[in-house]
C-alpha positions as CSV (number, residue, x, y, z in Angstrom):
1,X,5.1,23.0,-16.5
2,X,4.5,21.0,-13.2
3,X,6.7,21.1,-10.6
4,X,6.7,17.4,-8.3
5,X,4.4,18.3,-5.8
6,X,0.5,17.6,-6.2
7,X,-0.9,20.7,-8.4
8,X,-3.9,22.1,-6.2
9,X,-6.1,23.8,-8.5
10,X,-9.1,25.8,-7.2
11,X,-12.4,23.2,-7.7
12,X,-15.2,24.5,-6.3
13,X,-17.2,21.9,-6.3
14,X,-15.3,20.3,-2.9
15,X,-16.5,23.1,-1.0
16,X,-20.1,21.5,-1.2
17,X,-19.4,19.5,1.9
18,X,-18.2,22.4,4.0
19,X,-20.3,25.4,2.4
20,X,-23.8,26.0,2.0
21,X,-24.3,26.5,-2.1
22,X,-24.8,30.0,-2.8
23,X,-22.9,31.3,0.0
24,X,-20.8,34.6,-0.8
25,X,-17.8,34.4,1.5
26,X,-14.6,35.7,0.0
27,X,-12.7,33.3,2.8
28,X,-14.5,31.6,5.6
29,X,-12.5,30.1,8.9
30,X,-13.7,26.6,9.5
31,X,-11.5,25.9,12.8
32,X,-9.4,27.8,15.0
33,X,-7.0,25.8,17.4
34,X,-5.1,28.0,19.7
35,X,-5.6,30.6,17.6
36,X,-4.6,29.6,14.6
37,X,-6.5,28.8,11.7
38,X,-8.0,26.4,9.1
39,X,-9.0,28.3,5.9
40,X,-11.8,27.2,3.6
41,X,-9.6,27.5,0.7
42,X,-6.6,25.6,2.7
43,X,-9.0,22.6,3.0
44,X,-10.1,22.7,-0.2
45,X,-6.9,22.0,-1.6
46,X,-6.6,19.2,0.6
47,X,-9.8,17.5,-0.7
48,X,-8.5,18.1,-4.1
49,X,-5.1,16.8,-3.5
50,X,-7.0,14.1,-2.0
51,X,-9.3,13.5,-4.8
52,X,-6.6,13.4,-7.7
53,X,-5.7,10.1,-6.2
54,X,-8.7,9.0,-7.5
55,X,-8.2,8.4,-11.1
56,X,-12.0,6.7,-11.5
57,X,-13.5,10.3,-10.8
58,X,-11.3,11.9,-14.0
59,X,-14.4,12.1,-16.0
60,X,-17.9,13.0,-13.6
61,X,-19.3,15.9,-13.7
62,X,-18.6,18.4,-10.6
63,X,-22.6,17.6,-9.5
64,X,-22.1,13.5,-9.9
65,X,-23.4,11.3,-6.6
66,X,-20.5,9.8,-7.0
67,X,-18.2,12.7,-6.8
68,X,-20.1,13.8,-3.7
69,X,-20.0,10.9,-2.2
70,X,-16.1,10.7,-2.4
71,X,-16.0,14.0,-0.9
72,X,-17.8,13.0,1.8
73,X,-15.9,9.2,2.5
74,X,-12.2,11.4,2.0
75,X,-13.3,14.8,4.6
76,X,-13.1,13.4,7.9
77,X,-9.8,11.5,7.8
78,X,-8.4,15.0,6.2
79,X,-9.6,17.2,8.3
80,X,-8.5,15.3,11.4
81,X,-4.8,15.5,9.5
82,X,-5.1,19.0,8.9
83,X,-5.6,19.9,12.8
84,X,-3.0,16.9,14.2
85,X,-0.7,18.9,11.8
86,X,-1.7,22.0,13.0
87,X,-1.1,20.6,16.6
88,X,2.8,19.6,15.3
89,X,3.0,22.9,13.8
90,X,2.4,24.6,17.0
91,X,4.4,22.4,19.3
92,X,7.9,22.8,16.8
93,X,7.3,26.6,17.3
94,X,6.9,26.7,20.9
95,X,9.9,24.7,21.1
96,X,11.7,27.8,18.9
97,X,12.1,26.2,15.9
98,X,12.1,27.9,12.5
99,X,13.0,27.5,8.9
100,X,16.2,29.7,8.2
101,X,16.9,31.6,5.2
102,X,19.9,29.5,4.5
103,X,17.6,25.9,4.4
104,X,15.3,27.3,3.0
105,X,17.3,28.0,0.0
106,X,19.1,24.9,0.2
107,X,15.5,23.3,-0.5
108,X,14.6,25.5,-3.1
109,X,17.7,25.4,-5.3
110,X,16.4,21.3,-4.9
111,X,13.5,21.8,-6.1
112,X,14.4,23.7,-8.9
113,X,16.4,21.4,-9.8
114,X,14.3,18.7,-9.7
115,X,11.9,20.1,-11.8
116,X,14.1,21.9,-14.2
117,X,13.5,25.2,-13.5
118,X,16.6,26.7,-12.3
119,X,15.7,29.6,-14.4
120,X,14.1,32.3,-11.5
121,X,11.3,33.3,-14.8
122,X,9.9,29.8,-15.0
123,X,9.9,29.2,-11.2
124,X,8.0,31.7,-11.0
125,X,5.2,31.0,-13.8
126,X,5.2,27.2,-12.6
127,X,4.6,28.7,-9.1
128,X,1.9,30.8,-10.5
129,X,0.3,28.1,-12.7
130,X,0.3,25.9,-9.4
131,X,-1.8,29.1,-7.4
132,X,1.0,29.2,-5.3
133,X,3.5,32.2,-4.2
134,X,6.9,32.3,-2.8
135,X,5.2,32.6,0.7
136,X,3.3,29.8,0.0
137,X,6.4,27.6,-0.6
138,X,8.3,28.6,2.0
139,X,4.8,28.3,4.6
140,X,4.5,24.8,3.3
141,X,7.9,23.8,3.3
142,X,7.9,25.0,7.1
143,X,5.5,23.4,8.1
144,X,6.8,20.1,6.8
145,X,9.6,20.4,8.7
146,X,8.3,21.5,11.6
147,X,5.9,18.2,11.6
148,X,8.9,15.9,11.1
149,X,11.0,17.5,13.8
150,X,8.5,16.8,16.4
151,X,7.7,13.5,15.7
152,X,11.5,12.2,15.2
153,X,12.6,14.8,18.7
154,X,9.0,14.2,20.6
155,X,8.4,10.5,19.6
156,X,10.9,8.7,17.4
157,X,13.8,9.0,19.4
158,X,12.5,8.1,22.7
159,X,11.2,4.7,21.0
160,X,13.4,1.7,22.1
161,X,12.7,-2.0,21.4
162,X,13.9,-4.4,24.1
163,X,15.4,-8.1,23.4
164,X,12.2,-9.5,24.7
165,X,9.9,-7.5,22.7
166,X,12.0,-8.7,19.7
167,X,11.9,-12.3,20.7
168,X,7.6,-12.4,20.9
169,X,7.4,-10.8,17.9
170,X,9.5,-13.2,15.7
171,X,7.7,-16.0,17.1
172,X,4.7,-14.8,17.1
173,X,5.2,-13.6,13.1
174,X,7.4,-16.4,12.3
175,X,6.0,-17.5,8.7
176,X,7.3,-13.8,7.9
177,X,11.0,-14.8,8.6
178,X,9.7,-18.2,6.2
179,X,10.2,-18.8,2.5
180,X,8.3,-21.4,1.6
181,X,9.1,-24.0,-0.6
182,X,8.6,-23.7,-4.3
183,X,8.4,-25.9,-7.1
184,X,8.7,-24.8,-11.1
185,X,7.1,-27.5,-13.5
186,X,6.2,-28.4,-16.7
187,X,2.9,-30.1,-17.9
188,X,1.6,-32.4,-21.0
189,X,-2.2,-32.7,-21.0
190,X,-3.7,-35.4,-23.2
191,X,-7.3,-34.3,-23.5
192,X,-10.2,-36.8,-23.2
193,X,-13.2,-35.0,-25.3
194,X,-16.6,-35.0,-23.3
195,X,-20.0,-35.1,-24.3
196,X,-23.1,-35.4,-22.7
197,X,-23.5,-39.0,-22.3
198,X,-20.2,-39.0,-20.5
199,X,-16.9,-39.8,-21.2
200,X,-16.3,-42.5,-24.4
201,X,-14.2,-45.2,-22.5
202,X,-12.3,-46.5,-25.7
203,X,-11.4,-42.5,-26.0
204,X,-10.2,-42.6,-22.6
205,X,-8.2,-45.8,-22.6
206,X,-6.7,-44.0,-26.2
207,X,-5.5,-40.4,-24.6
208,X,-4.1,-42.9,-21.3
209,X,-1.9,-44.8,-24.0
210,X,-1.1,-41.5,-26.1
211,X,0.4,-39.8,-22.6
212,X,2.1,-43.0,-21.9
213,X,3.9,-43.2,-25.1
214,X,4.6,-39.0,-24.9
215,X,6.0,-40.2,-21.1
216,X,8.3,-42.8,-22.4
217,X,9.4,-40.5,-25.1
218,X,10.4,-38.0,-22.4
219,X,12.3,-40.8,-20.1
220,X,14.5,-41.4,-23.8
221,X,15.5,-38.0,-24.0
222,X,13.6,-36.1,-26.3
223,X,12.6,-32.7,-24.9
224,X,9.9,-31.9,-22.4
225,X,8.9,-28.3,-24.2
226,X,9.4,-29.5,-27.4
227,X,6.7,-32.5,-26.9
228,X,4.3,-30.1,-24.9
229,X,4.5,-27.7,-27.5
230,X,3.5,-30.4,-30.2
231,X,1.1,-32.3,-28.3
232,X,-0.6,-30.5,-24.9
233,X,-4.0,-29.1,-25.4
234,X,-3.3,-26.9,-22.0
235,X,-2.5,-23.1,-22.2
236,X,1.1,-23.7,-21.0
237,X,1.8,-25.5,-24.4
238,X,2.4,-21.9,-25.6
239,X,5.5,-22.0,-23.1
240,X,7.0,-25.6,-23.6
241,X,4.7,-26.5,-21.2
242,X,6.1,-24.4,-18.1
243,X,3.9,-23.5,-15.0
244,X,5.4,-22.0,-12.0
245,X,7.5,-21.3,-9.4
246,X,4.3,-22.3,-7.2
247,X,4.6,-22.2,-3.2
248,X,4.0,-26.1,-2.3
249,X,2.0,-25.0,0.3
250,X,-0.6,-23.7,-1.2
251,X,-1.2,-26.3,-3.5
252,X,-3.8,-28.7,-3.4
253,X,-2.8,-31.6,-0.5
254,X,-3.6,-34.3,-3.5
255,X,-1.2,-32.5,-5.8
256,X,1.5,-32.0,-2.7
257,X,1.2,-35.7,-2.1
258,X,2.2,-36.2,-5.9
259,X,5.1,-33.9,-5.6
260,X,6.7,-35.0,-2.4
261,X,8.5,-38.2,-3.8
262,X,9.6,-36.2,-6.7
263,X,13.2,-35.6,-7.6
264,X,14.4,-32.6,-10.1
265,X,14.0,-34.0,-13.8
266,X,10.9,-36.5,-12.8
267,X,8.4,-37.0,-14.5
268,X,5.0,-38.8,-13.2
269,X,2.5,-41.2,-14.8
270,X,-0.3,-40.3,-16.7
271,X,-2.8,-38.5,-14.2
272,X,-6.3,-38.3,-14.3
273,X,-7.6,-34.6,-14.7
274,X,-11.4,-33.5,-15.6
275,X,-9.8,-32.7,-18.9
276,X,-7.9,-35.8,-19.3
277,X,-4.5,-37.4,-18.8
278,X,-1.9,-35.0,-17.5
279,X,2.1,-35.4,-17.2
280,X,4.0,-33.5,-15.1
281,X,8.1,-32.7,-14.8
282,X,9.8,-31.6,-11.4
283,X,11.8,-28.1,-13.2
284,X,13.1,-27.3,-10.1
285,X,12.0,-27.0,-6.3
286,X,13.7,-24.9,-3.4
287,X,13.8,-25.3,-0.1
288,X,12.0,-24.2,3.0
289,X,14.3,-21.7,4.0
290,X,13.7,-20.3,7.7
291,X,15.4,-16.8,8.7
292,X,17.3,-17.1,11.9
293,X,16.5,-14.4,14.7
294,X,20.1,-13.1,14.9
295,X,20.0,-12.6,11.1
296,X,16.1,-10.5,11.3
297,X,16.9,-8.8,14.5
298,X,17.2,-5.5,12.7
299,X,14.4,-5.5,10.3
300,X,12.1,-6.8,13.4
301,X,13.4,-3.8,15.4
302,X,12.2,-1.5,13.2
303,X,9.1,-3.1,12.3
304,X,8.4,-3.1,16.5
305,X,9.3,0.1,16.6
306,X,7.2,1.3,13.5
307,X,4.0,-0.3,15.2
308,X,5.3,1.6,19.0
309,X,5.5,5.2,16.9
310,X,2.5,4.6,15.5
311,X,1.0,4.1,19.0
312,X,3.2,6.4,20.5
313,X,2.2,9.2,18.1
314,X,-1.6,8.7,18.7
315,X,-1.1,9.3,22.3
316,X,1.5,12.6,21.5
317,X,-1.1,13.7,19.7
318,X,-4.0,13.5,21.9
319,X,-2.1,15.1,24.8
320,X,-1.8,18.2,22.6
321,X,-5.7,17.8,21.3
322,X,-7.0,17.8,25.3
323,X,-4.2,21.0,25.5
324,X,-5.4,22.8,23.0
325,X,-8.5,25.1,22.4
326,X,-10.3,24.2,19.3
327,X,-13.0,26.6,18.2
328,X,-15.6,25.0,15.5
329,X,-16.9,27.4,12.7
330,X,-18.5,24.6,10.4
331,X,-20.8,21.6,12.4
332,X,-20.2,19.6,9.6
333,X,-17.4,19.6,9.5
334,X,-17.2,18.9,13.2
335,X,-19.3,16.0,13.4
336,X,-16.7,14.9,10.3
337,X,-13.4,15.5,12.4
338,X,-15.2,13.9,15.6
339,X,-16.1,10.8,13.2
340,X,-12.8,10.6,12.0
341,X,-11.5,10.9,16.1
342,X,-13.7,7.9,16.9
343,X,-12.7,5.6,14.6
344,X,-9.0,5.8,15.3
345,X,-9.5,5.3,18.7
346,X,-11.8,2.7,18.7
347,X,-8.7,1.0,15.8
348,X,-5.8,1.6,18.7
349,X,-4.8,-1.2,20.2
350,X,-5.8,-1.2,24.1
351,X,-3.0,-0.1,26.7
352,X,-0.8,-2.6,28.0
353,X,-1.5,-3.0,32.0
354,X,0.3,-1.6,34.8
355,X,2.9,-3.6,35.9
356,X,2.1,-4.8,40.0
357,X,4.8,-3.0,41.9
């Protein structure tokens, strides 16, 4: 039986990327920071965790390209998460806090619950089935909470978004606060068959006359789906000729130009498609609707916010990287972590300059 959190099974074949085949190391250190350590085995659950998100690698074999190659695209962006959260880890310690018996029993009676194993027997064998002991749990489970403390105590809570900064946002991001118009219709396509001399003109001047006799059966009442159905060669047919809702603006500027004069329940004249004569019927159409600023001041704030703890975190984070003393065991892995470094730097958006005194 599973229980809800990612099963980490022991696949050897991960540890290509960070152990030389053939070597005989019952457990190998890959990185110390301030002491504390990165485990071979630890990271190779996290490439497997990873890799089960991956549902197109189900079926190669454990010496595919392509498996190795996912390895290697997935290692650096892990192991950079596994040493920020060892970094977390460390700084919720220092600042003396600990997961008690009491929450940690509170969590587990969840858990068990969650997963239907309030009996203590079948915890146990799902724990075992999962690798996993009690110590294990309770480790991981720490350091979860650990890593959220700090970043809500550390960074989150000393976040603020000023009026201002709300203000540029939504006009900067306006079209998010926008619903566009959209218009639901219904169509009736008279088809002109083609061949390759052209298009027969007397067929032509027939499937006109057949649409405008559909149209003036429509304008006496009888049913727009009801005539689609019997006499539309297009898909829609299937539906009583509905197509839609469609946002007018991103419709063709021709086919906005037809629409504009339209009122709910109109119908146009025959127009000329490649496939022949087409009728259309306004369903229904809504409005541009435009979300005031008072209204979206709270989702803005936290969307500004979300983008400032983002930022914010980065830079928590590499204050307690240039604190820290990180010991490499692996190069590889190294030059993977340092890859991983380099590219989220170079993606953070440049500081804001100091303000002239």
């Amino acid at each position: 039986m599973k229980l809800s959190w990612k099963p980490l099974a022991a696949v050897a074949l991960v540890c290509t990327f960070v152990v030389p085949l053939g070597a005989e190391i019952f457990e190998q250190v890959l990185v110390k920071v301030n002491g504390d350590i990165i485990t071979k085995t630890e990271f190779e659950q996290r490439q497997v965790a990873e890799l089960r998100n991956r549902p197109e690698l189900g079926n190669v074999s454990p010496t595919s390209p392509e498996l190795r190659k996912a390895v290697a695209e997935i290692t650096p962006d892990l192991i950079l998460a596994a040493v920020d959260e060892l970094l977390l880890v460390q700084r919720g310690r220092e600042l003396g806090w600990a997961m008690g018996d009491e929450q940690f029993n509170s969590i587990l009676a969840n858990i068990k619950k969650q997963n239907n194993l309030e009996d203590d027997a079948k915890f146990q064998a799902a724990l075992k089935q999962e690798g996993m002991t009690m110590a294990d749990l309770r480790r991981n489970l720490e350091k979860s909470m650990l890593v959220s403390q700090v970043q809500r105590a550390e960074v989150n809570d000393k976040i603020s978004v000023t009026e201002e900064e709300a203000k540029a946002y939504y006009a900067e991001h306006s079209r998010e606060f926008t619903t566009p118009s959209e218009v639901t219709l219904r169509e009736i396509l008279v088809e002109v068959a083609a061949s390759d001399k052209g298009i027969n003109v007397a067929e032509d001047d027939n499937a006109k006359a057949r649409a405008e006799t559909i149209r003036a059966r429509v304008l006496s009442g009888e049913p727009f789906p009801r005539l689609a159905a019997e006499f539309s060669a297009a898909p829609s047919r299937a539906n009583g000729g509905l197509i839609g809702p469609l946002r007018q603006d991103e419709l063709a500027p021709a086919f906005q130009k037809v629409l504009e004069p339209m009122k709910v329940g109109d119908v146009t004249e025959p127009i000329r498609t490649t496939r022949g004569y087409q009728l259309l019927k306004l369903e229904s159409r809504t409005e541009t609707r435009v979300r005031g600023f008072a209204d979206a001041r709270n989702d803005i704030g936290e969307r500004v916010a979300d983008t400032k703890r983002q930022g914010e975190l980065q830079k928590y984070l590499d204050r307690l990287r240039s604190q820290a003393t990180v010991t490499w065991r692996n190069d590889e892995l190294k030059r993977a972590y340092e890859q991983a470094l380099a590219k989220r730097q170079s993606a953070a958006p440049a500081a804001a300059p100091a303000k002239a005194p």
